[in-house]
N, C-alpha and C positions, 0 to 999 in steps of 0.2 A: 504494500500500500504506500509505503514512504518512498520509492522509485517508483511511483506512476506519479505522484504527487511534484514530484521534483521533476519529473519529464513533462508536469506542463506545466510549471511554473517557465523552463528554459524556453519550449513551445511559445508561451506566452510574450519571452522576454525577443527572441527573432522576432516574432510577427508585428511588432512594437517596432524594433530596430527598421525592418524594412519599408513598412509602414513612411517611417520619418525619415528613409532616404528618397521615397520616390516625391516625397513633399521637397524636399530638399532642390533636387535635379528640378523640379517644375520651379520654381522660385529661382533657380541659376538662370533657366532659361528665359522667363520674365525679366532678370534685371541684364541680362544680355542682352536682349531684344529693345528695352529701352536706351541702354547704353548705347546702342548703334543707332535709334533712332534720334538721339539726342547731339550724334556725331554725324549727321546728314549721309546713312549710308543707303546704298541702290540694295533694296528690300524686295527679293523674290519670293513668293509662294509656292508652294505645288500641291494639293493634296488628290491622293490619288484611294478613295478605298478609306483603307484605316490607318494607312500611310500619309503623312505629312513631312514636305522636306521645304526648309527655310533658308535663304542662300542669302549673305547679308556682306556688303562690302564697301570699304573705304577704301583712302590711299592707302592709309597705313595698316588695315588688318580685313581680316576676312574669316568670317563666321557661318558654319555651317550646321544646322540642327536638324533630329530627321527624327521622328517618332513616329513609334512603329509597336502597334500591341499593346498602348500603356506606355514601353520604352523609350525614354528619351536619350540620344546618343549627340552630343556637342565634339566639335572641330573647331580650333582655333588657326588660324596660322597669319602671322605677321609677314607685310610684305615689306 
């Protein structure tokens, strides 16, 4: 009984953890998307399905985000 107890107290403690990562990654992505809008960058859309890809560029940098599933996957790169 005290190993099933403690296997979903851990249970509990990931589902928590993940929970406040994928909150996390939406909120990067929010304040990236403002940050670039705030830096006058050329803002592409795509959504395709349940696929979304967001293409975002300046002089100086270029942002790439693509969610897919729930997953949000972010690209940086400096030019």
């Amino acid at each position: 009984m005290k190993k099933i107890f403690l296997m979903l107290i851990a249970f509990g403690g990931l589902t928590l953890s993940f929970q406040s990562c994928e909150t996390s990654q939406e909120q990067k992505k929010k304040e990236i998307i403002e940050e670039m809008k705030d830096n006058d960058a050329d803002i592409k859309r795509k959504k395709d399905g349940d696929e979304e890809k967001i293409k975002m560029e300046t002089d100086e940098k270029e942002v790439k985000i693509k969610e897919e599933d729930g997953e949000i996957k972010i690209k940086e790169e400096m030019n």
